[in-house]
N, C-alpha and C positions, 0 to 999 in steps of 0.2 A: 454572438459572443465576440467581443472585442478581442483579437489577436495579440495585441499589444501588451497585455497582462498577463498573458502564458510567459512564464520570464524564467522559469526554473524547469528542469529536468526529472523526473522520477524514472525508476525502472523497474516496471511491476513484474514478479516473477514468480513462475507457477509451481506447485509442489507435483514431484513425478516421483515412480515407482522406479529404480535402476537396478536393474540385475546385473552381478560380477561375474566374473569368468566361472566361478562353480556353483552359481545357482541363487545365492542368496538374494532376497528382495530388501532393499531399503529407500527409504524417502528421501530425496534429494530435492534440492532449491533449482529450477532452472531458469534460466534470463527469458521472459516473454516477452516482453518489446519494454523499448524507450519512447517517450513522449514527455513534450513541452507543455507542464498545467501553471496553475496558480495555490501557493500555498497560504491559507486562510485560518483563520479559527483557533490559532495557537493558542494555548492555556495550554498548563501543567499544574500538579501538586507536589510538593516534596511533601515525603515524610518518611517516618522511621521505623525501619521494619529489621529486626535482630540486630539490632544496634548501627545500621547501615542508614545513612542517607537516600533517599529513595525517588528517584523522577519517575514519575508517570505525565509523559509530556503524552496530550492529544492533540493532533490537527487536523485539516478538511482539506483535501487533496481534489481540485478542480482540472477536470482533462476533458477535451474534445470529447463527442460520439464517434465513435466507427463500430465495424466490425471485432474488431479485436475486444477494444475498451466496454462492450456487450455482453462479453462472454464471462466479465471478472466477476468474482462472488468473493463473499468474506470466510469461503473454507479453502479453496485451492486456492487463494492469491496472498500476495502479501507486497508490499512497497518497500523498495531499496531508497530514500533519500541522503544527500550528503554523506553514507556510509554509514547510514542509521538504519536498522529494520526497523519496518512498520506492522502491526497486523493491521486488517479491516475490520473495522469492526461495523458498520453499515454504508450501504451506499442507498445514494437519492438520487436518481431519474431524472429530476426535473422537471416533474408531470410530464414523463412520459414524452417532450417535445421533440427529444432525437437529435438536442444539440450539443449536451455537455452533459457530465457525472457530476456529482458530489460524492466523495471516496471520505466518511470517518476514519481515523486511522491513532491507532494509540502504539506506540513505542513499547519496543519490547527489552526488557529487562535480560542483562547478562551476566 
């Protein structure tokens, strides 16, 4: 994998369980690392949903293999780019080689 095309930042971050000081459980976003990918496969659709304008932008989130970037699934993770949340919606292995992800990822609506 070419170095050179890792040109942008993401900051994939895990969903945790936080308990407050009396007891209560709820789900929180927490920062599980940064790394340098390549952003790929943009497309989007507008359209119109209760009279609103509507992005459903998808794109393809390219990041190195390690340790870390192994353990990401499309239920505990989610990607922070540019100050956009992302969900996963599939990831591809790469047959398996051990060198890089393909991260799907669709834009979450606010």
């Amino acid at each position: 994998m070419d170095v050179a095309i890792l040109n942008e930042k993401v900051t994939i971050q895990k969903n945790v369980v936080a308990v407050d000081e009396i007891g209560n459980h709820r789900n929180e976003w927490e920062d599980y690392f940064t790394c340098s990918c390549t952003i790929g496969g943009e497309r989007g659709n507008e359209k119109a949903d209760a009279g609103l304008t509507v992005d459903d932008a998808v794109m393809t989130v390219t990041v190195r293999y390690c340790n870390k970037t192994a353990a990401v699934n499309a239920l505990e993770y989610r990607i922070m780019f540019r100050g956009e949340i992302f969900n996963i919606i599939n990831i591809d292995h790469q047959n398996f080689r051990k060198k890089s992800l393909k991260i799907s990822c669709v834009k979450v609506r606010r």
